[in-house]
N, C-alpha and C positions, 0 to 999 in steps of 0.2 A: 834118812836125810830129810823126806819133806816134814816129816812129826817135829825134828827137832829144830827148822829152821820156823814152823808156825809158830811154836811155842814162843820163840825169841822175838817173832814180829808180835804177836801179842801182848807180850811181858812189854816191849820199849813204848808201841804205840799207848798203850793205859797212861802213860806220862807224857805225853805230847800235849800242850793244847796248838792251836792251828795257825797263829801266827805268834811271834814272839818277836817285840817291842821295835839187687842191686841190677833190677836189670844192672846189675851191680858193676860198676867202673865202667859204663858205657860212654862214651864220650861221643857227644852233639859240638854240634855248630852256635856258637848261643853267643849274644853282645851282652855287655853291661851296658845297666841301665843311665851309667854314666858319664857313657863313650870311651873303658876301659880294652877289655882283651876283647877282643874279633871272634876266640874260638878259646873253650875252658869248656870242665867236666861238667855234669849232670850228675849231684845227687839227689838219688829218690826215693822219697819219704811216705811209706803204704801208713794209712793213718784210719783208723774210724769216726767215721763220720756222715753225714746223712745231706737231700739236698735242703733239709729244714734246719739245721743244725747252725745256731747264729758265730759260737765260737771260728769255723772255720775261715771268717774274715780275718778274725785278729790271726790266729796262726798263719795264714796268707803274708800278710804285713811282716810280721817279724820274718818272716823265708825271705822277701822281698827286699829286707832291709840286710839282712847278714848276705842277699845275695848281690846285691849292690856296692857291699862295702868291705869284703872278705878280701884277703890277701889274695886269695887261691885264686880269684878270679872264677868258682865256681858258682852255681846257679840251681838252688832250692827247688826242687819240684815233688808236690804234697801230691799223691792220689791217696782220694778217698771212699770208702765202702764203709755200709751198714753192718751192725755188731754180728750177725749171723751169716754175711756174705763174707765179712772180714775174718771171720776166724774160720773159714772154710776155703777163703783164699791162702791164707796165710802156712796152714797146715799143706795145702798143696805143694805150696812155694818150698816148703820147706822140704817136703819129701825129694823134691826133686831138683834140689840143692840152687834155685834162682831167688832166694829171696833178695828184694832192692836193698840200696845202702843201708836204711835206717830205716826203723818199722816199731810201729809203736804195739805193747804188748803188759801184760798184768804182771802181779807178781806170784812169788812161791812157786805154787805145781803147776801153773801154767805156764810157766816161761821157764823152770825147770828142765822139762825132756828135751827143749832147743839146747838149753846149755849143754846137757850131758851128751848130745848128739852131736857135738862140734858145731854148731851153726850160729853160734854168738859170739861174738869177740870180745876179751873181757877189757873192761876199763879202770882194773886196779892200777895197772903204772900210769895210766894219763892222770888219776885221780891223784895218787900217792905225788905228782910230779906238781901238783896243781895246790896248793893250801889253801887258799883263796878260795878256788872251788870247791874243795873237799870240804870245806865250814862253813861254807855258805847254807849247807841246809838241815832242814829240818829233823831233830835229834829223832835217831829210828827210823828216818826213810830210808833208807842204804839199805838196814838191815834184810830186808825180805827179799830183795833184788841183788843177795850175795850168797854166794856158793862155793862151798871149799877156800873159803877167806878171800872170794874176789867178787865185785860187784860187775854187773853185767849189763844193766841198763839205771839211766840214770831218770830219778823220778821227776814228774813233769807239773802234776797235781793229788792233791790228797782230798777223798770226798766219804762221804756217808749215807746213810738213808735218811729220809726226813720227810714227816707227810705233810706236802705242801696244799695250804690251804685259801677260800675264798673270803677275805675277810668280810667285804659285802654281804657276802650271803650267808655268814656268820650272824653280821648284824641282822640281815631282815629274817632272820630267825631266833635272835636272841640268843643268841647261841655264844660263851667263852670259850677258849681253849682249853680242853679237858686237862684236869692235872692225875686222873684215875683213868686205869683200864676201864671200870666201870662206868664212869662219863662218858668215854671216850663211846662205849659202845650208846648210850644215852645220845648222845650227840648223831648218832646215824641212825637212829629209830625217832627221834623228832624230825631231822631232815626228810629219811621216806616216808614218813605219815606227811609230811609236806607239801609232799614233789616232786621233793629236790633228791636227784640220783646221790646216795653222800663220797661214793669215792668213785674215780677212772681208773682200771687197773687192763691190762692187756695180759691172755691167757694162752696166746700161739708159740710168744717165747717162753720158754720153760727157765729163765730164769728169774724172769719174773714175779710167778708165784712165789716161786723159790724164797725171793730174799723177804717177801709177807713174812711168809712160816717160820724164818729163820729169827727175823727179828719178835715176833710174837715169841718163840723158843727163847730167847733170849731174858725175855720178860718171864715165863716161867721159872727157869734155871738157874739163869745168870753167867755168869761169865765161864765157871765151873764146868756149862754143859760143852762148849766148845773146847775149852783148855783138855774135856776128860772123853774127848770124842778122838782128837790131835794125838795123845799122849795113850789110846789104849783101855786108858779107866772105864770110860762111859760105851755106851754102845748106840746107833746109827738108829734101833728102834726104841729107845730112852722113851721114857714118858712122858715126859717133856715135846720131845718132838711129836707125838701121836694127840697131845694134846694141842698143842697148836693148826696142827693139821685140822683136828676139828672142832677147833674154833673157826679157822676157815670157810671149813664149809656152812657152820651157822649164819655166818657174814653172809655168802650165796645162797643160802634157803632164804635169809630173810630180805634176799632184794638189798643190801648195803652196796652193789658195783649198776655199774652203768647195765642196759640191756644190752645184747647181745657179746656180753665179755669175751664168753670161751672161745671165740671165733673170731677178736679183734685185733689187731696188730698195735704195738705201743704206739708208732704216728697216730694211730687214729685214736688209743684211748686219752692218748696225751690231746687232742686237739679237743676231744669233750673237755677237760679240763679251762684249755687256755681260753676256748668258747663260752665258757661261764655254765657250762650242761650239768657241771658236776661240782661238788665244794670242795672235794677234798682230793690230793693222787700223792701218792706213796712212791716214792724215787729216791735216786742218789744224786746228790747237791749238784751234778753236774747242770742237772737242767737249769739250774739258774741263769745262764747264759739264753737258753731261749724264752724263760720265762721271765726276763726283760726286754723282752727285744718289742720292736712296735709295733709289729704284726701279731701279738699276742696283746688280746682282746681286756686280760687281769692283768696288764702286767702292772697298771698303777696300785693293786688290792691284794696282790699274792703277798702269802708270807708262810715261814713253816712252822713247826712245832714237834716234839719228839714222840712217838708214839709209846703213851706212859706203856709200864710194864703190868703186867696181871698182877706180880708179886712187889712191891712199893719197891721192896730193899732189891729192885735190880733196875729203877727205874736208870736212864742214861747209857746202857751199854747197847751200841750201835752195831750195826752191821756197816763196817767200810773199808779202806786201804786204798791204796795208792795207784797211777797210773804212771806210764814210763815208756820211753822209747829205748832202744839197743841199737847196735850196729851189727849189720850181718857178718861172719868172718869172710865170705865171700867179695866185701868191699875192695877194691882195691885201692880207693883212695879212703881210707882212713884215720888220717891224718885231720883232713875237709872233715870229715865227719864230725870228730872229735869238738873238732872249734865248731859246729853249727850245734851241736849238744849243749853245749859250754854257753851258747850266744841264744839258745833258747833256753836254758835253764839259768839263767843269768837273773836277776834282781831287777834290771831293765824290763825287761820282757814278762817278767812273774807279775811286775806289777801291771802291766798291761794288760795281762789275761785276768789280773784279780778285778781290775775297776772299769774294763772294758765286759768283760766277759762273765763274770762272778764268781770264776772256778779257784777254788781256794790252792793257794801256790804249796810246792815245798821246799821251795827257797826259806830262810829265815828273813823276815821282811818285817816293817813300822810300818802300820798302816793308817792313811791319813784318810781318817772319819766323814771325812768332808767330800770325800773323791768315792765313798761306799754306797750304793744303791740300799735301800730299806729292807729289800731281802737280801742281801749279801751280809748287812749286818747283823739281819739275825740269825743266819748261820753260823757265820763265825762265833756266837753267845753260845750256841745251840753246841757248838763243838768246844768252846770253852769248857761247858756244863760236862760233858763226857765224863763216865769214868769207866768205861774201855771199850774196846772197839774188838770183833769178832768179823774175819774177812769171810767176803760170798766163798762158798764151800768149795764151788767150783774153781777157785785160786788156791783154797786151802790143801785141795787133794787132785786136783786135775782131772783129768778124762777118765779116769776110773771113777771113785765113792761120788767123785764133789758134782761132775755131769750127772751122776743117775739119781744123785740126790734131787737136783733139778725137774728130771723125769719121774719122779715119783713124787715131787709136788704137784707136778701137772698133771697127775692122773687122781691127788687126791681132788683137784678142781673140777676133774670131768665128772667125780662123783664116787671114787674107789674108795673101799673101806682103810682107812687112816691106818689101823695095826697091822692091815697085809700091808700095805705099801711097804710100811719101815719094817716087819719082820723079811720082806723081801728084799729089802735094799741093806738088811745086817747081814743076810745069808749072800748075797751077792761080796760083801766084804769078804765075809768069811771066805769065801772062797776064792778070793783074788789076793789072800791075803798073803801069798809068796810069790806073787809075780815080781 
């Protein structure tokens, strides 16, 4: 099931460009905000997110507004946890059947064993009952978030990797946008003969090397290494992957990350960036919501660029995929649910997170140029240019290969020999390979 449902998020995503033209049934005491019902449900929406995190305004507002003006007379309430608390809350929740109404979650293998475990309620008949809704978005986002022909969470935003950069310190280094692997590495060996640290990268989550290597593998192999890793063909210690890997570590002997990486946390390597400490940080488009924000030091010089490939002819294939909330099957209001999915994935609200926040919708939406921040448009170019996208591995295969692939990038950073890692992490396939 998970092989053959990647493949199909693969195959649709390659044709996509990015826009086109419960403490569950608990019921509180709670007022509208507009002297409506005296007493109405609480739905609660477990969400990731951070106290630095600028999006969770706008997600705020739109809750606020479907909570103010819903029929139901019900009343939106967002908590929020950090990526490694949240998927550590979540998996608890679930084991021990309280997950809240609605909870936002990845797709494929990671939101797979909720499905097959009872713990998600599908939303094929709201969808199939809804046409409106059901076309309103973006060709292939459904697909990865459906299983045995029913979709199960509905997509919120669609993002990529992209290394965002200091155009300032670009300039006072003379420095272009590399169109080669080989500039690209030129451009971070001028920066440290410099000074200047060339990238922020954070080495404590483990999937953040992660998606480095991945997208570097990507530029080795191309689309091929993913599609034949999914499907069986390729194998987990490819040469491709073992190469990437150390390239990686070249990057860290030669001084290209900030000091003290292997022991940083993303807040803090992300704030060498936004503080000007570093030129260059490698992420998924999501940040562009705080990398506009006004407490962020670049945010009038930030902009991104693709990180070319080693091999020209795989220049553009991304590492990325989509973001989505579900509803628990434990909800018992349902129904509420439904319509605040509906009123957050709505056209109204996409657009809001698109020109408020920068996070690219999966609505189908016209975007008016006029209303786009300077780095948001050049993402959206940046994901036009695409010609395919390979998801973080850890959505691709879940808590077996796609985690340990994670953990054996972050032991090539601590310093492990590159061909044990991935001949250890094939034999660990191998061997899970009829669970």
């Amino acid at each position: 099931m998970r092989r053959k449902i990647s493949c199909l998020f693969l195959t649709v995503l390659m044709m996509i460009t990015v826009l086109t033209g419960c403490q569950s049934g608990k019921s509180d005491e709670s007022t509208d905000s507009k002297g409506g019902m005296s007493e109405g449900e609480t739905l609660t929406v477990m969400c990731l997110g951070t106290a630095a995190d600028a999006y969770k305004e706008t997600y705020q507002e739109i809750a606020d507004e479907f909570s103010a003006n819903n029929e139901y007379g019900v009343t939106v309430k967002f908590e929020f946890y950090e990526n490694e608390q949240y998927k550590t809350k979540l998996a608890t929740l679930m084991a021990s059947n309280s997950v809240p109404d609605v909870f936002f979650t990845w797709e494929l293998s990671y939101l797979q064993p909720f499905v097959e475990g009872g713990k998600v309620y599908s939303l094929q008949e709201a969808i199939d009952a809804d046409e409106g809704w059901k076309n309103s978005f973006s060709d292939g986002v459904l697909e990865p978030l459906t299983f045995d022909g029913e979709v199960y969470a509905i997509p919120t935003q669609k993002s990529f990797c992209a290394m965002f950069y200091n155009k300032q310190i670009f300039e006072e280094n003379n420095l272009q946008i590399p169109t080669t692997y080989e500039e690209f590495l030129a451009v971070c060996e001028t920066l440290k003969g410099n000074g200047v640290p060339p990238m922020a990268l954070a080495a404590t989550d483990a999937w953040i090397p992660s998606q480095l290597i991945q997208q570097i593998s990507n530029g080795i192999a191309g689309i091929d290494l993913f599609n034949g890793i999914v499907e069986g063909r390729r194998q987990w210690n490819d040469p491709a992957h073992v190469e990437a890997a150390k390239e990686a570590q070249v990057m860290i002997e030669k001084g290209y990350f900030q000091d003290g990486m292997l022991g940083m946390s993303d807040e803090e390597a992300k704030s060498q960036f936004m503080n000007g400490k570093t030129a260059m940080y490698f992420m998924g488009t999501w940040e562009a919501s705080n990398l506009m924000a006004d407490d962020c030091a670049i945010k009038d010089v930030v902009s991104a660029f693709a990180l070319p490939a080693e091999n020209p002819e795989y220049n553009n294939i991304s590492v990325g995929g989509v973001s989505c909330f579900a509803i628990s099957e434990n909800c018992i209001n349902k129904e509420e649910a439904i319509a605040f999915l509906k009123y957050f994935s709505s056209v109204e609200s996409q657009e809001k997170i698109l020109y408020e926040q920068g996070r690219l919708p999966s609505a189908k939406i016209e975007t008016d140029e006029s209303k786009l921040s300077p780095l948001v448009s050049d993402l959206i170019k940046l994901s036009n240019e695409s010609t395919g996208l390979t998801t973080w591995w850890d959505r691709a295969f879940g808590a077996g290969e796609g985690v340990e692939f994670n953990n054996k990038c972050l032991a090539v950073f601590g310093g492990d020999d590159a061909q044990k890692v991935f001949d250890e992490l094939q034999t660990f396939a191998d061997d899970n390979a009829n669970r």
